[in-house]
C-alpha positions in Angstrom: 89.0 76.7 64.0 92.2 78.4 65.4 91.4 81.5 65.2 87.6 80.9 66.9 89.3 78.8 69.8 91.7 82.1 69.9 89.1 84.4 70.4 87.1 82.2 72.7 90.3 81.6 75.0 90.8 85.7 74.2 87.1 86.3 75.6 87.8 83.8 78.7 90.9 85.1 79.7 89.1 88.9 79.7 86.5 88.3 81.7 88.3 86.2 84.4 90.6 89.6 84.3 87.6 91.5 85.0 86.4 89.3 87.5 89.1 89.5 89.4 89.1 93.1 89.3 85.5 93.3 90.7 85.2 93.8 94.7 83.6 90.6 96.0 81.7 90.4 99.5 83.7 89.2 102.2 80.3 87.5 103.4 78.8 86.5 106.7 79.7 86.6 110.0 81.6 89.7 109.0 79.2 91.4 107.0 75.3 92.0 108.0 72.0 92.6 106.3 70.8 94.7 109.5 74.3 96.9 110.2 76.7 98.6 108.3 80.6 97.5 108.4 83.1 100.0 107.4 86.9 100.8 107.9 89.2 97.4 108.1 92.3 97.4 109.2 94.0 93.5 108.3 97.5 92.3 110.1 100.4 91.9 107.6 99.7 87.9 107.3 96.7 88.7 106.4 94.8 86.5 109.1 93.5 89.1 111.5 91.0 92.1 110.4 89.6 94.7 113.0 86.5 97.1 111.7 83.9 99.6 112.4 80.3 98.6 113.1 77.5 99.9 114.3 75.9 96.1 115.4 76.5 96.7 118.8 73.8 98.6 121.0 70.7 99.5 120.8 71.9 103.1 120.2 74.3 101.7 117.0 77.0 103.5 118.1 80.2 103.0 115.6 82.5 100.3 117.6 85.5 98.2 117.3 84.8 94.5 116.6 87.6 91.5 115.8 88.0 89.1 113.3 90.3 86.0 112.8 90.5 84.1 109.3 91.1 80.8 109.9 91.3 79.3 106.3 91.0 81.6 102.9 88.1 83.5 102.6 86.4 81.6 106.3 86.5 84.8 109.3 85.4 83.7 112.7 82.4 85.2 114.7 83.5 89.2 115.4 84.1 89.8 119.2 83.6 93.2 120.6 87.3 95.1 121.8 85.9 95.7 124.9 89.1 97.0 126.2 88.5 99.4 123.6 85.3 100.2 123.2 84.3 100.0 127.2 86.4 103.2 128.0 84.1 105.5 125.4 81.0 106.8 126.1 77.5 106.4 123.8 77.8 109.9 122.3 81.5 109.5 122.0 82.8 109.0 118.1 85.6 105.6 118.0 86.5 104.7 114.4 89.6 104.7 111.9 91.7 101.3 113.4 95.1 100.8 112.4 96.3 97.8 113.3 100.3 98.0 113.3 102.7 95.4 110.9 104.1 93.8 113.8 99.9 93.2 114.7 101.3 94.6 118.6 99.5 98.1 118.5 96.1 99.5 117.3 95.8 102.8 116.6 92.1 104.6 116.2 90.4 108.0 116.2 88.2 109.1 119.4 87.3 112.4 121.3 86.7 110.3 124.5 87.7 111.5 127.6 91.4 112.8 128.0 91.4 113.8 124.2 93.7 117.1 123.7 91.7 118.3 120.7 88.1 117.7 119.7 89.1 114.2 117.8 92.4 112.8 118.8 94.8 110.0 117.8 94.8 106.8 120.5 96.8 103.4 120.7 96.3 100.4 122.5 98.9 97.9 123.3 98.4 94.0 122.8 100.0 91.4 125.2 99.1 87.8 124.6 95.5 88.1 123.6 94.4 91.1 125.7 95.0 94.6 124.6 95.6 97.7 127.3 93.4 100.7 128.3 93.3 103.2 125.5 96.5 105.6 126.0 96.2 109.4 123.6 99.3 109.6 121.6 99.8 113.0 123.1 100.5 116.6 122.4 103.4 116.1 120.2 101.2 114.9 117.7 97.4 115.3 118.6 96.6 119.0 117.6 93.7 121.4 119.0 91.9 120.4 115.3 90.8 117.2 114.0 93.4 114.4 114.2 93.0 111.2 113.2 92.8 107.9 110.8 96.1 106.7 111.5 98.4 104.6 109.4 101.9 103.3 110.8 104.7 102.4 108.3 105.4 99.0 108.8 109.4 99.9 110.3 107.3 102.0 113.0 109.0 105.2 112.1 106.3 107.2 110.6 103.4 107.7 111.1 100.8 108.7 108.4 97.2 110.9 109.6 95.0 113.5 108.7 94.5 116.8 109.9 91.2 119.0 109.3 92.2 121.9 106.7 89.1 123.9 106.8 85.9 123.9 109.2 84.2 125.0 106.0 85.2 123.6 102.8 83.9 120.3 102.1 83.8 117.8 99.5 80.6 117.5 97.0 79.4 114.6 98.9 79.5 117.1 102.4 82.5 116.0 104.0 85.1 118.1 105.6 88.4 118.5 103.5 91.5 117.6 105.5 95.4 117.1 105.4 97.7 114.1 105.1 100.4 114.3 107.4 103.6 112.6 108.5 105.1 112.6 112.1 108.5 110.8 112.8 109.5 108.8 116.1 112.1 110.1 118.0 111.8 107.7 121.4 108.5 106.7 122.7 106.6 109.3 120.8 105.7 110.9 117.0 106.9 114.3 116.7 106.8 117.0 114.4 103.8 116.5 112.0 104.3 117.7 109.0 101.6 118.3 105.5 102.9 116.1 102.9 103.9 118.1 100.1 102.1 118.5 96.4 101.3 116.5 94.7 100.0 114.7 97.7 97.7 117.2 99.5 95.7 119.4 96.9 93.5 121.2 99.7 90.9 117.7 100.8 92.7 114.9 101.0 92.5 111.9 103.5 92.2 108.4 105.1 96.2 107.8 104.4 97.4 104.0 104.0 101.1 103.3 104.3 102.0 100.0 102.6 104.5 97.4 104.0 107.1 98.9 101.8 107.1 102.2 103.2 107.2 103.9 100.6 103.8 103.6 98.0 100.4 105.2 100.2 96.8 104.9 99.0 94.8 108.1 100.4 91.5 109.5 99.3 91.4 112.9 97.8 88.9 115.5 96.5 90.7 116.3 93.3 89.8 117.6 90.1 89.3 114.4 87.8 87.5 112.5 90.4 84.4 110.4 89.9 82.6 112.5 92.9 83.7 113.0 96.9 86.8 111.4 97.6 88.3 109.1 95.0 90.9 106.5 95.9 94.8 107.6 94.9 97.9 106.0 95.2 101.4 107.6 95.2 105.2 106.3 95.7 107.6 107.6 97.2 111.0 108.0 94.2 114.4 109.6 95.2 113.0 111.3 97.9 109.5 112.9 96.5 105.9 111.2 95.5 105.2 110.1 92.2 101.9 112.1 90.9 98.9 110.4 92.3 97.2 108.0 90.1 94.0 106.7 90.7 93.1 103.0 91.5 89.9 103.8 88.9 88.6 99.8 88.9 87.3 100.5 92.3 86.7 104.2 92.1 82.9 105.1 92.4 80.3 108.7 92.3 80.4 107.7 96.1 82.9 108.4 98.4 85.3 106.1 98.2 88.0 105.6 101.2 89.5 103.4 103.7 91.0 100.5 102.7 93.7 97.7 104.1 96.4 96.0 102.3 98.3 92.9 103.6 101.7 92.8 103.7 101.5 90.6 100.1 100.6 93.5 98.5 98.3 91.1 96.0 95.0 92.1 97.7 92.9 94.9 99.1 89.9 95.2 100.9 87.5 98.1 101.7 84.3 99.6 102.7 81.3 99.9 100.3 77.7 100.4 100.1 77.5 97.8 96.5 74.9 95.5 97.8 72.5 97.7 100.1 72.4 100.8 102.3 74.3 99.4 104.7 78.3 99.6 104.6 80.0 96.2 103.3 83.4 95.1 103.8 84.8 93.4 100.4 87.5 92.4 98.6 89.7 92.7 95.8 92.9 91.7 93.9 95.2 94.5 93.6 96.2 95.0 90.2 99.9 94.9 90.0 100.5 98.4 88.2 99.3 99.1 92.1 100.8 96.6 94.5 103.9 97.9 97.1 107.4 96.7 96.5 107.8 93.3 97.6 108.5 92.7 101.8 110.7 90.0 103.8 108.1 88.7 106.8 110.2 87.6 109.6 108.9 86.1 112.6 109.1 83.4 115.1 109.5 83.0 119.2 112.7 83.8 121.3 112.9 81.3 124.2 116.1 80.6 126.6 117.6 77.1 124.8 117.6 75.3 128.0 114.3 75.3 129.5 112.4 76.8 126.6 111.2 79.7 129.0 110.1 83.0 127.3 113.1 85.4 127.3 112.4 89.3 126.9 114.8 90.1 124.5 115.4 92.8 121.7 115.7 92.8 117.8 117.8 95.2 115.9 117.7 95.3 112.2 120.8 97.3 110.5 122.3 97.7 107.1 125.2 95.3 106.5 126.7 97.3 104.1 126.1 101.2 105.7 125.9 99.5 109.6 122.7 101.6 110.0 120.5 100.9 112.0 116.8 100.5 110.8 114.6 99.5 113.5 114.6 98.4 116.9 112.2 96.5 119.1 111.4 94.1 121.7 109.4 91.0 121.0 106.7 90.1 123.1 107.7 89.3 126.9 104.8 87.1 127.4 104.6 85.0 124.4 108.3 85.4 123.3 106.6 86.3 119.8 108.6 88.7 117.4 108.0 90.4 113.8 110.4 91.8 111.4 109.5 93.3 108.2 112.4 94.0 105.5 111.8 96.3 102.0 113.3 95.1 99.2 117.1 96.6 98.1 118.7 95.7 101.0 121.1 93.2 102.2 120.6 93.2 106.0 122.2 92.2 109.6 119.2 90.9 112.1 120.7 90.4 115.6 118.7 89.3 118.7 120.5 90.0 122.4 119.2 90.0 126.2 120.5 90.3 129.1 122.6 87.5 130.4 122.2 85.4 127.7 124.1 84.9 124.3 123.4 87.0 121.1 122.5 85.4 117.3 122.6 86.8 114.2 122.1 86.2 110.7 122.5 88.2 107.0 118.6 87.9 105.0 119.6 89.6 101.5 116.3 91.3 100.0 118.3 92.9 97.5 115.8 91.8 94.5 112.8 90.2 95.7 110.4 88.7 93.4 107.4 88.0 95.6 106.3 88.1 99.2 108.2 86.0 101.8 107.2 84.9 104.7 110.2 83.2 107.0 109.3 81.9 110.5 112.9 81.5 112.6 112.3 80.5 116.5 115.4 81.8 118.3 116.8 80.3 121.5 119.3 81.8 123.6 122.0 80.6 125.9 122.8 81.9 129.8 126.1 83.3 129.8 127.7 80.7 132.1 130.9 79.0 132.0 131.6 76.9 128.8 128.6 78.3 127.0 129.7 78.2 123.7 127.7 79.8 120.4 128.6 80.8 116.6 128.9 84.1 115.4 127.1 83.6 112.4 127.9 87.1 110.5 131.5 86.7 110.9 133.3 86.6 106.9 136.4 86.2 106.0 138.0 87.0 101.9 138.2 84.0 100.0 141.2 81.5 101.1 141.9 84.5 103.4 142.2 85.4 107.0 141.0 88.9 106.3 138.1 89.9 107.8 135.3 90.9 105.4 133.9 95.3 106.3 130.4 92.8 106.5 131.6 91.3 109.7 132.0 94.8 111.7 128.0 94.4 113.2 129.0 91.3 114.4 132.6 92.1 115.7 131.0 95.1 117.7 128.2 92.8 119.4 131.2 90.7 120.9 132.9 93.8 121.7 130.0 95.0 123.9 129.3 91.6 125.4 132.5 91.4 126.5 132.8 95.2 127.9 129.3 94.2 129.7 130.8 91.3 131.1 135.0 92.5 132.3 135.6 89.8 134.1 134.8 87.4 131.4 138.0 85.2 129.5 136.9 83.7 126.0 137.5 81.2 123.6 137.5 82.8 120.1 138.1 79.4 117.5 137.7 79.6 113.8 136.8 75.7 112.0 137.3 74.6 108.3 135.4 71.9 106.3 136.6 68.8 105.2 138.3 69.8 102.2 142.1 70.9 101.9 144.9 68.9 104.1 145.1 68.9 107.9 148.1 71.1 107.6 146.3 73.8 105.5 143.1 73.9 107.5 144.9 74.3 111.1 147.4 76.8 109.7 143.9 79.1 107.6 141.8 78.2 110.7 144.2 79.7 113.4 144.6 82.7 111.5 141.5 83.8 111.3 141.1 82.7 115.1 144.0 85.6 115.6 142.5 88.3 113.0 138.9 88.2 115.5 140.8 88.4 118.7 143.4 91.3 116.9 140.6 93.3 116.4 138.9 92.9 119.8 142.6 93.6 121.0 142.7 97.0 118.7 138.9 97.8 120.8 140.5 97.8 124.5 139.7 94.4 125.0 143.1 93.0 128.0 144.6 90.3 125.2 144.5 88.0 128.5 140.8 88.0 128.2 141.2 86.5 124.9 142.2 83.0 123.5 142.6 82.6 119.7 142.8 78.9 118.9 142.6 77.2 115.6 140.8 73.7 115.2 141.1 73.4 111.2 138.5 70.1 110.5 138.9 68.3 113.5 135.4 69.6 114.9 132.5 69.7 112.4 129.3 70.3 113.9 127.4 68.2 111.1 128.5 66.2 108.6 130.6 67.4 106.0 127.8 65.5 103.3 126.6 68.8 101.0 127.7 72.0 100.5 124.9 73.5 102.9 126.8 71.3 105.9 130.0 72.3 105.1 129.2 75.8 105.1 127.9 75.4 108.6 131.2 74.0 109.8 133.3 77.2 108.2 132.5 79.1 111.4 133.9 80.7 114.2 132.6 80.2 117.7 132.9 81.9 120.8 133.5 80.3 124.1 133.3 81.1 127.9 136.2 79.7 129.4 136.6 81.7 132.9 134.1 84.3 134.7 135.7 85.4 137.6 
C-alpha cells in the first residue's frame, strides 16, 4: 500500500509540476475573442501591465492600452495611453513598451513624426497619473536603420534594443533578423550602442529583456537548434561575459516566440501567444527557477517635509558601503513625493536621501545573500535646516567598545561635510549617546570620545573647529526605552544639531 500511495503522490506531484509550467490565459478584460493582445510590459511589483492591441479603431491600428491588477490574477478595464497613442498617426507603426523598474518611464518603438530613422526608440515620462508628449531618445542612440524594442536595466544605466542586421535575411517564419544592443547613460542620454558579443548575437536575434538583477536577459533568436522562427533564450551575465544561451524550451513553440515581461520577483513570466485562437493572447506562467534573475531588494516609499507633511523634491543616491561607489542616482517624484530603489543581491549598501534646505537620512540595507524577493516600503520625512533642528546620522559606526570610527562611516561623514560647506555660516552640535548598560562614568567618558573622533574628522576636512561642538551625553538621553536590544541600539547614536546660523 506504500509503495501505490508513493506513486500516486509521485504522479500528483508531476502533473501539478507540469501544470504549473503550462502558460495559462490571463483572461478577460485583458484578453479579447475579437482583437489580438501582444507585447506586455508589467511594473516591478507586478501590479501594472501596458500592451499592444489592435481593439482600438476601426482601422485596428496596433496601440498602447493600460492595465492595473488590483488583487491576484483580477486586471481592471484597459484604458487607451492617449498621451501616447494621440501623437501617432493611423499608418504610423507604435509597439514594443517598456515600462521602466522605477514604473516613471515608458519606452516604445514608433516611426511617428520627428523619428531620426525609419523606426526609432521614444520615452514618455509619468507624473502622478498622467504621462508626457512622446519625446525620441535621440541621435546618440536612434540610428538611420531600425531601432527599437527597448528594455532598461532596472539601475537605469543600460539600456538593452535591437538594431536591424540585414534588410534581407530573415527568419523561416519571414521576419527580419536583427541585433541586440547595449547603450550606457552618461547624463540625460544613452550613448554609444554597442552589438552584444557571441554568444549573444548569432546574426537574428531580438526583443531583449533585461531582468531586475541586471545581469540575466531573455531575448529571442533565430539559432540553429530552434523549434522554428525565433525561439526564446536566456543568458547571464558571469565575470564579465554571457553564459551560453539556453533556451526556456517549456514555452518554446514552431511559432515565433518573443516578447515577454518578468516582475521584479523573478517567479513569473508572462507573454504573447496565439494558443487559444488566431488572435494574440497575453498569458502567464511560473518561471522555472533554473531560469529566474538573482534575487532584488524593492525599496520604496514617499519623501515628505516632517513638519507639514508637504511633498519635498528630493534626491536618492545609492552607493557601495564598502567601495563608496556610487550606483545610481535619482529624484523621486516631485508631485507625489513617490520613490523606488531596486538593489541586486551581493551587496551591502549606503541609501541616502538629501534636498535642499532640509536635513539628510540614511540607512545601511545589506543584500549580501538574499534568499527571496523583498519588498520594503520606508516613507521618509525631512527636517528644514533651522535653528535647533536636530537629526541622527544613522550610518555613523564606531569599533567595538571603541571611539574609532568604522571605513563604513566615510558616506556618512562626507554628507555632513557637504552640508556644512553648503551652509558656512552654520555652528553644530555633534553628540554621541550610549544605552543603558555600563556605569555613568564609562558611558560619558566612551560617549564624548566618539563625539570628538566626528568633529576631528570634520576638523581634518576644513571645517573652522568653532563651527563645531563635540559633546558627550553617555545614557542621560535615550530616545526610547532602553526595553530590547532593537531600542537600545537606537539610542547608541550620534546626532547632529543646529545650534547657531548666522
Amino acid at each position: 500500500m506504500e509503495r501505490i500511495a508513493s506513486f500516486f503522490t509521485a504522479i500528483i506531484l508531476l502533473f501539478s509540476h507540469a501544470f504549473s509550467q503550462s502558460p495559462q490565459s490571463i483572461g478577460s478584460p485583458i484578453n479579447t475573442l475579437d482583437f489580438a493582445e501582444f507585447a506586455p510590459t508589467i511594473s516591478a511589483d507586478g501590479k501594472t501591465m501596458i500592451f499592444e492591441s489592435d481593439r482600438g479603431g476601426k482601422d485596428s491600428h496596433w496601440r498602447l492600452y493600460i492595465s492595473y491588477q488590483t488583487k491576484p490574477g483580477v486586471w481592471t478595464q484597459p484604458k487607451d495611453l492617449v498621451e501616447i497613442n494621440n501623437a501617432v498617426a493611423p499608418d504610423n507603426f507604435l509597439g514594443g513598451p517598456c515600462l521602466s523598474y522605477d514604473g516613471t518611464t515608458l519606452f516604445f518603438t514608433s516611426n511617428m513624426k520627428g523619428t531620426v530613422g525609419g523606426i526609432d526608440m521614444w520615452y514618455c515620462k509619468k507624473t502622478g497619473d498622467t504621462w508626457s508628449a512622446p519625446k525620441n531618445m535621440g541621435r546618440t542612440i536612434n540610428s538611420s536603420a531600425y531601432d527599437g524594442f527597448p528594455s532598461l536595466s532596472a539601475d537605469g544605466k543600460y539600456l538593452y534594443f535591437m538594431r536591424v542586421a540585414s534588410q534581407e535575411k530573415e527568419t523561416t517564419t519571414g521576419q527580419r533578423c536583427c541585433q541586440i544592443y547595449v547603450a550606457e547613460k552618461r547624463g540625460a542620454f544613452y550613448i554609444n550602442p554597442k552589438p552584444l558579443p557571441y554568444p549573444i548575437n548569432t546574426g537574428c536575434e531580438g526583443y531583449p529583456r533585461i531582468m531586475a538583477d541586471g545581469k540575466t536577459l531573455i531575448f529571442s533568436s533565430a539559432r540553429a537548434g530552434s523549434k522554428g522562427g525565433y525561439d526564446l533564450y536566456e543568458s547571464k551575465m558571469k565575470n564579465g561575459k554571457w553564459t551560453n544561451p539556453e533556451p526556456l524550451d517549456f514555452i518554446n513553440t514552431d511559432k515565433d516566440d518573443q516578447l515577454i515581461a518578468v516582475p521584479a520577483s523573478g517567479d513569473v513570466l508572462y507573454l504573447a501567444s496565439t494558443k487559444s485562437n488566431s488572435k494574440d493572447d497575453i498569458y502567464k506562467v511560473e518561471l522555472p527557477k533554473k531560469f529566474r534573475p538573482d534575487e532584488v531588494i524593492a525599496l520604496e516609499g514617499f519623501i515628505k517635509n516632517e513638519e507639514n507633511n508637504k511633498v519635498i523634491e528630493a534626491t536618492v543616491k545609492v552607493s557601495d558601503i564598502r567601495t563608496k561607489e556610487k550606483i545610481v542616482e535619482m529624484n523621486n517624484d516631485y508631485l507625489t513625493g513617490k520613490y523606488f530603489v531596486y538593489l541586486k543581491e551581493g551587496q551591502k549598501y549606503d541609501i541616502s536621501i538629501s534636498a535642499k534646505g532640509y536635513t539628510f537620512q540614511s540607512q545601511v540595507i545589506d543584500a549580501d545573500s538574499l534568499k527571496s524577493f523583498r519588498q520594503y516600503k520606508k516613507d521618509v520625512k525631512l527636517k528644514q535646516l533651522k535653528l535647533n533642528t536636530s537629526f541622527t546620522l544613522n550610518n555613523i559606526f564606531f569599533e567595538f567598545d571603541s571611539s574609532s570610527v568604522n571605513k563604513s562611516s566615510e558616506l556618512e561623514l562626507e554628507r555632513v561635510l557637504e552640508l556644512m560647506n553648503k551652509n558656512p555660516k552654520m555652528t553644530v552640535e555633534i553628540s554621541a549617546h550610549t544605552d543603558d548598560k555600563g556605569s555613568d562614568e564609562y558611558n560619558d567618558k566612551l560617549s564624548q570620545a566618539r563625539a570628538e573622533a566626528v568633529v576631528k574628522f570634520l576638523a581634518e576636512k576644513g571645517i573652522a573647529k568653532e563651527r563645531l561642538v563635540a559633546k558627550g551625553y553617555g545614557k542621560t538621553k535615550p530616545c526610547v526605552p532602553n526595553d530590547s536590544d532593537d531600542n537600545r541600539a537606537k539610542n547608541r547614536r550620534v546626532e547632529f544639531k543646529v545650534i547657531k546660523l548666522n
